[in-house]
N, CA, C and O atoms as CSV, one atom per row, in Angstrom:
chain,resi,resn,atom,element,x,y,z
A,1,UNK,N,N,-59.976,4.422,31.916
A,1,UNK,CA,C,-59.004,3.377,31.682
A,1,UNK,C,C,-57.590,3.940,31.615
A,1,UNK,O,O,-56.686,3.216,32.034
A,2,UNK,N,N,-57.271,5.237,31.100
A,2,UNK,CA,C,-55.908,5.524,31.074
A,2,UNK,C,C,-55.784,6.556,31.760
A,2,UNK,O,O,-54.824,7.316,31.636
A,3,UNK,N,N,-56.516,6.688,32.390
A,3,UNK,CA,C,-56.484,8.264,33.907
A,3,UNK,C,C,-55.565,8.108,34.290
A,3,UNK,O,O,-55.286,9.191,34.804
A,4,UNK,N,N,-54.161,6.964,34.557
A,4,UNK,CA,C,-53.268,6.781,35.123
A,4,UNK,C,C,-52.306,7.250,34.306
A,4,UNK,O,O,-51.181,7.342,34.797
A,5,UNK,N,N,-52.510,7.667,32.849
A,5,UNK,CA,C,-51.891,8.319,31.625
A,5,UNK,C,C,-51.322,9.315,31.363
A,5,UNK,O,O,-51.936,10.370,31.524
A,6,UNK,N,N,-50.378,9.337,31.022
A,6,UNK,CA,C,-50.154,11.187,30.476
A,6,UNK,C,C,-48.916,10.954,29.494
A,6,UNK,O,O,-48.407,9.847,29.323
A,7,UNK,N,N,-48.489,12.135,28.867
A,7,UNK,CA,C,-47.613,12.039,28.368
A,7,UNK,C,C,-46.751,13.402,28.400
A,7,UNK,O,O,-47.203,14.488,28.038
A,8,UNK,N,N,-45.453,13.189,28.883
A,8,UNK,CA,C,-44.554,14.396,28.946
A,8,UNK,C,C,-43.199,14.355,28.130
A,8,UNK,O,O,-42.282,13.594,27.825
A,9,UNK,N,N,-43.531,15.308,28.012
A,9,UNK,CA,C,-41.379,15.877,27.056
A,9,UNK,C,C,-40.381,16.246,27.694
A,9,UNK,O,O,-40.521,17.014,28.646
A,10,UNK,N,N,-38.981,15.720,27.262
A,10,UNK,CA,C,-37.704,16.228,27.793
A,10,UNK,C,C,-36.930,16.879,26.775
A,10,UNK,O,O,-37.018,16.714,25.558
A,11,UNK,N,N,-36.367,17.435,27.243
A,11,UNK,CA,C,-35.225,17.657,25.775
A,11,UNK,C,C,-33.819,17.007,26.719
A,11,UNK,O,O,-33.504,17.333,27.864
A,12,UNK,N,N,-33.064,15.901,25.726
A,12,UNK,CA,C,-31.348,15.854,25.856
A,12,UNK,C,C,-30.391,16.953,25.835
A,12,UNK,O,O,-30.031,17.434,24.761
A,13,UNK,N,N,-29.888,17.445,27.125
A,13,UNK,CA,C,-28.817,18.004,27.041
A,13,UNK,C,C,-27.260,17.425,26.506
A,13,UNK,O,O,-26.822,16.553,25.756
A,14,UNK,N,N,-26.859,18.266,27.208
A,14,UNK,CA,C,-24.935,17.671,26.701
A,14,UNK,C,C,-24.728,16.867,27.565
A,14,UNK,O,O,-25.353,17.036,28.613
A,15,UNK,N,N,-23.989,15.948,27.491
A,15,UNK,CA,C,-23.855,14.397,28.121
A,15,UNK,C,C,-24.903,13.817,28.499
A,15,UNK,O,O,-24.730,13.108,29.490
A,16,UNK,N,N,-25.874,13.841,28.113
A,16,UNK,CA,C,-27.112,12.763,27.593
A,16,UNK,C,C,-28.084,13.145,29.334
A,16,UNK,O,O,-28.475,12.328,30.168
A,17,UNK,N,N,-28.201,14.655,29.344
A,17,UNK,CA,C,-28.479,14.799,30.549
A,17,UNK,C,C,-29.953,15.258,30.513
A,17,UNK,O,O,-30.016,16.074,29.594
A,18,UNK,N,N,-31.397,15.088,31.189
A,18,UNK,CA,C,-32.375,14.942,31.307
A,18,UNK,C,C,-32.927,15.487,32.153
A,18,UNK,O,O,-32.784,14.936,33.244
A,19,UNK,N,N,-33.878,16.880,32.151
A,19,UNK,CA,C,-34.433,17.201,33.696
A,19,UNK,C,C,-35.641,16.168,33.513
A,19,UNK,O,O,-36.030,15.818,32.398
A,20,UNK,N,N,-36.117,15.779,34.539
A,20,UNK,CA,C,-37.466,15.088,34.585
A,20,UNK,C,C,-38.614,15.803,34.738
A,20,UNK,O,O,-38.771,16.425,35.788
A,21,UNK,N,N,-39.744,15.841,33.582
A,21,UNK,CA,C,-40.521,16.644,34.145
A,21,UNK,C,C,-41.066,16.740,35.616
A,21,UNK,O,O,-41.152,15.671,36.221
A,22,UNK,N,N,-41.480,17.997,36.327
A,22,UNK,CA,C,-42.164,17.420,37.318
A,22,UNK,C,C,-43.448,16.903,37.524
A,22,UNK,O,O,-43.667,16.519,38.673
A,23,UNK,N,N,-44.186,16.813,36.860
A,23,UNK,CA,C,-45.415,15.447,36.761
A,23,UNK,C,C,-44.724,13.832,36.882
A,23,UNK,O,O,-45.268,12.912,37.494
A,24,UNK,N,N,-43.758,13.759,36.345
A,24,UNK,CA,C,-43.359,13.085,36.211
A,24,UNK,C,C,-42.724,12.005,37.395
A,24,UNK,O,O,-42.956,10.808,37.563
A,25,UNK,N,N,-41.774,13.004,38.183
A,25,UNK,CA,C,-41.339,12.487,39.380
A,25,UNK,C,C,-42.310,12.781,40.270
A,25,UNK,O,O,-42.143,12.234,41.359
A,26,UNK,N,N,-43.457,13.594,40.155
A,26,UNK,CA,C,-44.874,13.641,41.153
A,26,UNK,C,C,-45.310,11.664,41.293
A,26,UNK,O,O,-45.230,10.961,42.300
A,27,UNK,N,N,-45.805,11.222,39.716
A,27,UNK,CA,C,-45.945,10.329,39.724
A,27,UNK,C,C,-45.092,8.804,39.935
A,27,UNK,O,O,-45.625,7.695,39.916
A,28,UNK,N,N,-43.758,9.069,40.121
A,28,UNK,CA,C,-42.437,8.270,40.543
A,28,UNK,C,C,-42.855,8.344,41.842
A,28,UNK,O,O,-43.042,7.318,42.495
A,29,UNK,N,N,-43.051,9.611,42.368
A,29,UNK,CA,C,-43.026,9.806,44.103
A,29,UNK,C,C,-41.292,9.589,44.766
A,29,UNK,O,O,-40.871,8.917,45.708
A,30,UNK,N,N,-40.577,10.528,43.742
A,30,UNK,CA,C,-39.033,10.767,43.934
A,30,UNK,C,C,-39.118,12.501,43.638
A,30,UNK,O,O,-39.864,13.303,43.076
A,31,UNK,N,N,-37.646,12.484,44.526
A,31,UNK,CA,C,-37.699,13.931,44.431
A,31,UNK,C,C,-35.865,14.248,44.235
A,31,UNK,O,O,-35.213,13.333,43.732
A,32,UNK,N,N,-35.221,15.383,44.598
A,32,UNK,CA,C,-34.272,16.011,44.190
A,32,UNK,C,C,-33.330,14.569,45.402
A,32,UNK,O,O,-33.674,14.187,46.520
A,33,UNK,N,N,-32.196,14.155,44.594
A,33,UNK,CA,C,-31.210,13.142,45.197
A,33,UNK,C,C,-31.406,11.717,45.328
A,33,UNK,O,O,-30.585,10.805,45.416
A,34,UNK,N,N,-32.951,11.719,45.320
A,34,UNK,CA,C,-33.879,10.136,45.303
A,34,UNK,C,C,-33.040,9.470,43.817
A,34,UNK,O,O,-32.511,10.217,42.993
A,35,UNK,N,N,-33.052,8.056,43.699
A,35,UNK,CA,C,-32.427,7.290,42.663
A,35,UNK,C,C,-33.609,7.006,42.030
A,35,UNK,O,O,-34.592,6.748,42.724
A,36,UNK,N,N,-33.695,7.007,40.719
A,36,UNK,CA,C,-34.290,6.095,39.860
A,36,UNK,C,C,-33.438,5.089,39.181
A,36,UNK,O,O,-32.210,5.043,39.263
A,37,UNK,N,N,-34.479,3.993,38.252
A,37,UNK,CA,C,-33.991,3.014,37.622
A,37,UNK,C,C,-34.368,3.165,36.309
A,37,UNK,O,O,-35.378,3.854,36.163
A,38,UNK,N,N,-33.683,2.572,34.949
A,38,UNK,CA,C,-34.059,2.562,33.865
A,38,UNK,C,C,-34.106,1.148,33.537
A,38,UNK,O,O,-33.012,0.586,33.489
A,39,UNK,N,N,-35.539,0.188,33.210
A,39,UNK,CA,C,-35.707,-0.752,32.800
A,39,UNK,C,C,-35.963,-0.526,31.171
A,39,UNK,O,O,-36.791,0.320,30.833
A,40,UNK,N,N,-35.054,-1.496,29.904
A,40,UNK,CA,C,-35.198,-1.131,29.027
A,40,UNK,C,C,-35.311,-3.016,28.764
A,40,UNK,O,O,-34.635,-3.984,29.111
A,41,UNK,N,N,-36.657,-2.778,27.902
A,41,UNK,CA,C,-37.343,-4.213,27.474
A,41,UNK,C,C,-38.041,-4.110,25.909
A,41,UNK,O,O,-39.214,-3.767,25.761
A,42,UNK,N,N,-37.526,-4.310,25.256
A,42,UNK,CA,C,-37.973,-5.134,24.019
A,42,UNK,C,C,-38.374,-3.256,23.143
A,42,UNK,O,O,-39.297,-2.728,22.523
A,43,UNK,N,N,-37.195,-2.947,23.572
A,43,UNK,CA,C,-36.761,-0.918,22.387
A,43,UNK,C,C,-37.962,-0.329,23.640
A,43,UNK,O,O,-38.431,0.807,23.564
A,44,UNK,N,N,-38.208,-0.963,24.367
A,44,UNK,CA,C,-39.096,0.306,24.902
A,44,UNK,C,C,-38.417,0.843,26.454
A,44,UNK,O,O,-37.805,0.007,27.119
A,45,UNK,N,N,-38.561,2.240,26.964
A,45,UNK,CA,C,-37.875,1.970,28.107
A,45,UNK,C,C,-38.498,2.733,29.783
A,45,UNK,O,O,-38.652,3.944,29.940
A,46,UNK,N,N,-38.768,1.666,30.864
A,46,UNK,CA,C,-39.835,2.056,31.607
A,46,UNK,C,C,-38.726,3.326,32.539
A,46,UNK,O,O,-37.616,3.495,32.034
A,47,UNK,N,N,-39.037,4.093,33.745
A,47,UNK,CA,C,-38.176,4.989,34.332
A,47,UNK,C,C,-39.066,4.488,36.119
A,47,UNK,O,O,-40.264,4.646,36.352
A,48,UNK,N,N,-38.359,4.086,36.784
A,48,UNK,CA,C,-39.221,3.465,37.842
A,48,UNK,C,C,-38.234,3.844,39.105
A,48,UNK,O,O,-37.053,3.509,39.019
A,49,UNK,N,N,-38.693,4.526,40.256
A,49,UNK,CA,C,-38.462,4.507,41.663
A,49,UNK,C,C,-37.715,3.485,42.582
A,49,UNK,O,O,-38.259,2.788,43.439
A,50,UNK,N,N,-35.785,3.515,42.130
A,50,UNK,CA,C,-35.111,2.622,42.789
A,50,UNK,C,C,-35.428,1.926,43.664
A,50,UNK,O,O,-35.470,0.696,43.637
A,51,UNK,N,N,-35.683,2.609,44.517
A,51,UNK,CA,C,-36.208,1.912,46.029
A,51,UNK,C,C,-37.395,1.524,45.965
A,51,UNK,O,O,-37.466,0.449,46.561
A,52,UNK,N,N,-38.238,1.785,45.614
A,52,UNK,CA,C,-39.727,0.801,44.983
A,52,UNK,C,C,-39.454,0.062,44.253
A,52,UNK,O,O,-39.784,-1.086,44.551
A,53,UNK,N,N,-38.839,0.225,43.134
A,53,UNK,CA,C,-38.393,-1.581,42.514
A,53,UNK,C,C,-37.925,-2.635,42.871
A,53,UNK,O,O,-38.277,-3.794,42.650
A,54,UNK,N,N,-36.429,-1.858,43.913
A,54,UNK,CA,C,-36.174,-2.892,44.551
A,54,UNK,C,C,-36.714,-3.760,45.537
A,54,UNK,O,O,-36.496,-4.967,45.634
A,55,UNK,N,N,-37.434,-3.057,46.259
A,55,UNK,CA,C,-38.499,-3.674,46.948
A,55,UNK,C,C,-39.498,-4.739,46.796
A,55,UNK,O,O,-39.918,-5.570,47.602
A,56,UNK,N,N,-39.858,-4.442,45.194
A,56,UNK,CA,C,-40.666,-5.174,44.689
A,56,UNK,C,C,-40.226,-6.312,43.949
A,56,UNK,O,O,-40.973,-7.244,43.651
A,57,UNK,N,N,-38.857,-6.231,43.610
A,57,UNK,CA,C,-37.546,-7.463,43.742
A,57,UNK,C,C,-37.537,-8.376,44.724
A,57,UNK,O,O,-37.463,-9.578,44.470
A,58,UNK,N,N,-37.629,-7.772,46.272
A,58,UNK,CA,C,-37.366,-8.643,47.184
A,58,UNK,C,C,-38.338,-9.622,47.631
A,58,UNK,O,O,-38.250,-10.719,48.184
A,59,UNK,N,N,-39.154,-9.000,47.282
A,59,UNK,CA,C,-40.736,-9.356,47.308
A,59,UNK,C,C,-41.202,-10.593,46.390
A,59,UNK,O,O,-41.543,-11.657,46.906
A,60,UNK,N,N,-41.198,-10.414,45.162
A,60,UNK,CA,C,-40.843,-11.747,44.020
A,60,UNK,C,C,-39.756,-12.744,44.514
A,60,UNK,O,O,-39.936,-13.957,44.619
A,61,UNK,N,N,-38.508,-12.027,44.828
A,61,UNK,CA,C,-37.501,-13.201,45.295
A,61,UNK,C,C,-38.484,-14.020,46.594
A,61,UNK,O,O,-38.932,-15.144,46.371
A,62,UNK,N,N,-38.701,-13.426,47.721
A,62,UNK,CA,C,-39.168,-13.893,48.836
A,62,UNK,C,C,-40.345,-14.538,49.017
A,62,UNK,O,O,-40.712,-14.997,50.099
A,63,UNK,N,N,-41.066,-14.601,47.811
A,63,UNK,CA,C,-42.670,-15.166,47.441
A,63,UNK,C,C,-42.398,-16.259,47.883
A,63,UNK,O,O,-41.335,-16.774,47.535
A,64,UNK,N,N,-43.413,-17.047,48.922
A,64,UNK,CA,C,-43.375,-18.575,48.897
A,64,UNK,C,C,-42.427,-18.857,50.079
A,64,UNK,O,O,-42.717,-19.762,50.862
A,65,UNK,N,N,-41.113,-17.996,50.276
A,65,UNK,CA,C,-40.380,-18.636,51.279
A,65,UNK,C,C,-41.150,-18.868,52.026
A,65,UNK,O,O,-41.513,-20.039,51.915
A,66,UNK,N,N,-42.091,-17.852,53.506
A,66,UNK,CA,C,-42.313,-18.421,54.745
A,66,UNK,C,C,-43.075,-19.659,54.150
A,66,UNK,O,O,-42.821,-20.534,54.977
A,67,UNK,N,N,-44.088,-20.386,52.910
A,67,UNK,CA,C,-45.060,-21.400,53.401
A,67,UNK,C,C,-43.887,-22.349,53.660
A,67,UNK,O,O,-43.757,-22.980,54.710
A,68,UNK,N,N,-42.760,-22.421,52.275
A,68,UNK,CA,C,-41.638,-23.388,52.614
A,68,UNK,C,C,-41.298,-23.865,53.890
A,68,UNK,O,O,-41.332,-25.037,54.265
A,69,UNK,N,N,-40.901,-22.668,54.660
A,69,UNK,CA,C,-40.542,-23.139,56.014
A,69,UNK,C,C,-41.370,-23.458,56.985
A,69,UNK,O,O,-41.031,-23.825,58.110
A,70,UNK,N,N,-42.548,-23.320,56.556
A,70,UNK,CA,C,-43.524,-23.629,57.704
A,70,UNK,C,C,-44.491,-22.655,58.192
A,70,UNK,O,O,-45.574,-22.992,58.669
A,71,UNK,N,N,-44.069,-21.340,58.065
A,71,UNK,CA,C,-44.885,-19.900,58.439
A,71,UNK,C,C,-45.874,-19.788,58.109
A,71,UNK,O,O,-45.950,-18.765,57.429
A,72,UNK,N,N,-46.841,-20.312,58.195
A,72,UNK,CA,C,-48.253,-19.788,57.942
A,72,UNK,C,C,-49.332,-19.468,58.539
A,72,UNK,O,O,-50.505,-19.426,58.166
A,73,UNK,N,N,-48.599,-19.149,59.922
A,73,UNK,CA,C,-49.843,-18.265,60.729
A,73,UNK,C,C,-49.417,-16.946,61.360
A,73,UNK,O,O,-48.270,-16.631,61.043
A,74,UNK,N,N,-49.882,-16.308,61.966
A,74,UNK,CA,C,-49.502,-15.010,62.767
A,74,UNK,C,C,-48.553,-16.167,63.978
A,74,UNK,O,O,-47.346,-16.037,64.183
A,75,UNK,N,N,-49.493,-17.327,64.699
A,75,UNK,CA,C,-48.658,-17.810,65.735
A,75,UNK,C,C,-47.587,-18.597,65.119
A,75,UNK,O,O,-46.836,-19.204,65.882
A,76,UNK,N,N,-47.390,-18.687,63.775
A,76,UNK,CA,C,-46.000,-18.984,63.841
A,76,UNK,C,C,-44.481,-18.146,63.840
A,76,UNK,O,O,-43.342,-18.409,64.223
A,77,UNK,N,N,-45.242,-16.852,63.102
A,77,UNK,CA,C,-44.376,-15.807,63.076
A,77,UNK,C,C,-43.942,-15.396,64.539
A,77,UNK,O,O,-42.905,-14.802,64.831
A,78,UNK,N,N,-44.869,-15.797,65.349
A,78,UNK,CA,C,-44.430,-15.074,66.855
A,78,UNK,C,C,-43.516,-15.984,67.330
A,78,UNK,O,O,-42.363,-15.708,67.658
A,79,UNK,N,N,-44.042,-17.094,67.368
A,79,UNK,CA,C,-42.853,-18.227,67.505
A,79,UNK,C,C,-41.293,-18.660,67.285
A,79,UNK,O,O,-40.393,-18.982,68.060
A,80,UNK,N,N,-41.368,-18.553,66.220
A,80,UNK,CA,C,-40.088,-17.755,65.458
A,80,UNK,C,C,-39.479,-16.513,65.852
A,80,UNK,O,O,-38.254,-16.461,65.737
A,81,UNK,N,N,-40.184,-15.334,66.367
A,81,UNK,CA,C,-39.494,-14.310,66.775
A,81,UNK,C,C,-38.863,-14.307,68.065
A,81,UNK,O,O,-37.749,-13.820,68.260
A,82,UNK,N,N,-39.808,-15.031,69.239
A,82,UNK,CA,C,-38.979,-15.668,70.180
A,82,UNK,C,C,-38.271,-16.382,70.098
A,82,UNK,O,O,-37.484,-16.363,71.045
A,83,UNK,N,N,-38.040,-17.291,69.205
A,83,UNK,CA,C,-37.311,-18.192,68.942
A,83,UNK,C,C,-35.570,-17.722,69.060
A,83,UNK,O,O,-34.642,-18.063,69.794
A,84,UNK,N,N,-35.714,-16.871,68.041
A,84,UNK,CA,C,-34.664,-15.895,67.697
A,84,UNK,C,C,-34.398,-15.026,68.621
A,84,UNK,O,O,-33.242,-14.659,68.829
A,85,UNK,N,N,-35.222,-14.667,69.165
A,85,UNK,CA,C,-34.778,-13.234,70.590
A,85,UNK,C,C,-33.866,-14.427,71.456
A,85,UNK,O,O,-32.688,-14.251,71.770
A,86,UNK,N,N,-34.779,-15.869,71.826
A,86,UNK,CA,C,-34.001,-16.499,72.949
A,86,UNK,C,C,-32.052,-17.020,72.527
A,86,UNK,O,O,-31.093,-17.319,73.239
A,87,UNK,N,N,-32.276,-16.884,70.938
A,87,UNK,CA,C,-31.077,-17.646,70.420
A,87,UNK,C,C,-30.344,-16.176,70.312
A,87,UNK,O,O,-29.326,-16.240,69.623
A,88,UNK,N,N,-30.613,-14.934,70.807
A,88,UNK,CA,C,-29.583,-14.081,70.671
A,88,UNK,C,C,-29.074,-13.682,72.113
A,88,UNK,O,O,-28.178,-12.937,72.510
A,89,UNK,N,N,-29.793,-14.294,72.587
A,89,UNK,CA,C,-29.491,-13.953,74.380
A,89,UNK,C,C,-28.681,-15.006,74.884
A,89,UNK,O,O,-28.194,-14.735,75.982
A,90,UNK,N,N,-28.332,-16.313,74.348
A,90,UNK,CA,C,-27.388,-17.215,74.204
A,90,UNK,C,C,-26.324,-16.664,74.038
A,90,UNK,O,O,-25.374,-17.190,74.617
A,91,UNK,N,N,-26.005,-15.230,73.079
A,91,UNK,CA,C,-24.536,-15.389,73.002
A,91,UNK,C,C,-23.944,-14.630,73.298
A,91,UNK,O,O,-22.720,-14.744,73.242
């Protein structure tokens, strides 16, 4: 149940500076220049893979759009993509 678990230490440097362990960013799947994020919720605070969160932002935002518009098959998606190829060759 908690194999996905561990627990690691940092020590605070001077200006509140942090190496990350490396287990740590093993399990982020970030490395040296990659961004992280700090989500801080209710005193506790998660450390999560910028570009994977955000992703997973766009993803929640975008839930539901295609049925809205109508998208709900592979042949509509194709439809739509021609659609759009023919409306860029218009201009």
């Amino acid at each position: 149940m908690l194999s996905n678990t561990f627990v690691d230490n940092a020590k605070i440097m001077a200006k509140g500076m942090v190496a990350i362990p490396k287990g740590v960013r093993e399990a982020l799947g970030v490395a040296s220049g990659d961004r992280i994020s700090f989500i801080v919720e209710d005193g506790a605070v998660r450390i999560v893979n910028s570009a994977v969160y955000a992703m997973q932002m766009l993803q929640n935002e975008m839930a539901g759009e295609a049925e809205q518009a109508g998208i709900i098959s592979d042949e509509d998606v194709m439809a739509l993509v021609k659609e759009l190829r023919n409306e860029d060759e218009d201009v």
